[in-house]
matplotlib code that plots the C-alpha trace (Angstrom):
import matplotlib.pyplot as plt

x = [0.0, 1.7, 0.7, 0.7, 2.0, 3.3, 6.5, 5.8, 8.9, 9.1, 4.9, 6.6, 4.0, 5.7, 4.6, 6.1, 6.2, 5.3, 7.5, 9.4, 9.6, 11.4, 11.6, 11.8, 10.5, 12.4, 11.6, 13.9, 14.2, 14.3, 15.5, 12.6, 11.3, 7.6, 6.9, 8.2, 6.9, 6.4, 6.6, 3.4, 1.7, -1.3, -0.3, 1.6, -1.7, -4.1, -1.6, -1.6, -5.5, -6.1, -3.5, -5.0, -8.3, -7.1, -5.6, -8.8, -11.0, -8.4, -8.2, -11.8, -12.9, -10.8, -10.8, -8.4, -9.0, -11.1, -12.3, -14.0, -15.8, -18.1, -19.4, -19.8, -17.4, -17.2, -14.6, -13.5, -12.5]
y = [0.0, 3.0, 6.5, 9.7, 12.9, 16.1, 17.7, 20.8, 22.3, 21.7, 20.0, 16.8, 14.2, 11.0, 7.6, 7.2, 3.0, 2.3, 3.3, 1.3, 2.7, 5.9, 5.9, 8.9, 9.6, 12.6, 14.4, 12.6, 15.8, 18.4, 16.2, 18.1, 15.9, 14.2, 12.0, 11.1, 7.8, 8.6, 5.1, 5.5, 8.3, 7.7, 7.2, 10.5, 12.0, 10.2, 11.1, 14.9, 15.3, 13.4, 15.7, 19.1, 17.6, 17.8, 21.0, 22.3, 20.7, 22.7, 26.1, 26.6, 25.3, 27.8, 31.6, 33.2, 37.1, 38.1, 42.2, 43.3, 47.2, 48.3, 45.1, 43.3, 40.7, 39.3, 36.4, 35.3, 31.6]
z = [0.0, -1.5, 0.1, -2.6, -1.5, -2.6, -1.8, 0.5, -1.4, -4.9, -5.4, -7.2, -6.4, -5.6, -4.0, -0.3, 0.4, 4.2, 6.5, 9.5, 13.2, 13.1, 9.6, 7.2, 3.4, 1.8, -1.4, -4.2, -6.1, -3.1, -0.1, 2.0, 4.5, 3.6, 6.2, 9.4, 11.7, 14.9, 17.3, 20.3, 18.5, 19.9, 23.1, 23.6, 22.0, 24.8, 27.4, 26.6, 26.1, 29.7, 31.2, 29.8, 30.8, 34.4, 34.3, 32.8, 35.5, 38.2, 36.3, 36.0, 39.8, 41.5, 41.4, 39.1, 39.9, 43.0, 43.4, 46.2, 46.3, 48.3, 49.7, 46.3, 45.5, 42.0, 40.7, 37.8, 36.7]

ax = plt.figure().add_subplot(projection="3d")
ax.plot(x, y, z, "-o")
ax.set_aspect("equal")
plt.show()
């Protein structure tokens, strides 16, 4: 299963083979990178969204800016 892409540098379309772990497809003409494998992809991805997730749930259930005037106190998250 051949993948067809075009170079971002010169537009040659050319047929990139599948690539091993860590491997690289370059531009025959241009030598600009056109595909890179990146080995646990998904699992860097899942890890990053669960983290912000947390940090979202902690930034919006605490106060960020508190004013206080003339007996009326408003906050913001």
């Amino acid at each position: 299963m051949f993948l067809m892409m075009a170079c971002h540098g010169c537009d040659l379309l050319t047929q990139v083979p599948p690539l091993p772990r860590s491997g690289a497809a370059y531009c025959p003409r241009c030598g600009s990178l056109l595909l890179r494998s990146k080995p646990n992809s998904i699992e860097r991805s899942l890890a990053l969204v669960l983290a912000s997730m947390i940090l979202f749930a902690v930034a919006v259930s605490f106060p960020f800016l508190a004013m206080k005037s003339g007996g009326f106190e408003q906050q913001t998250n």
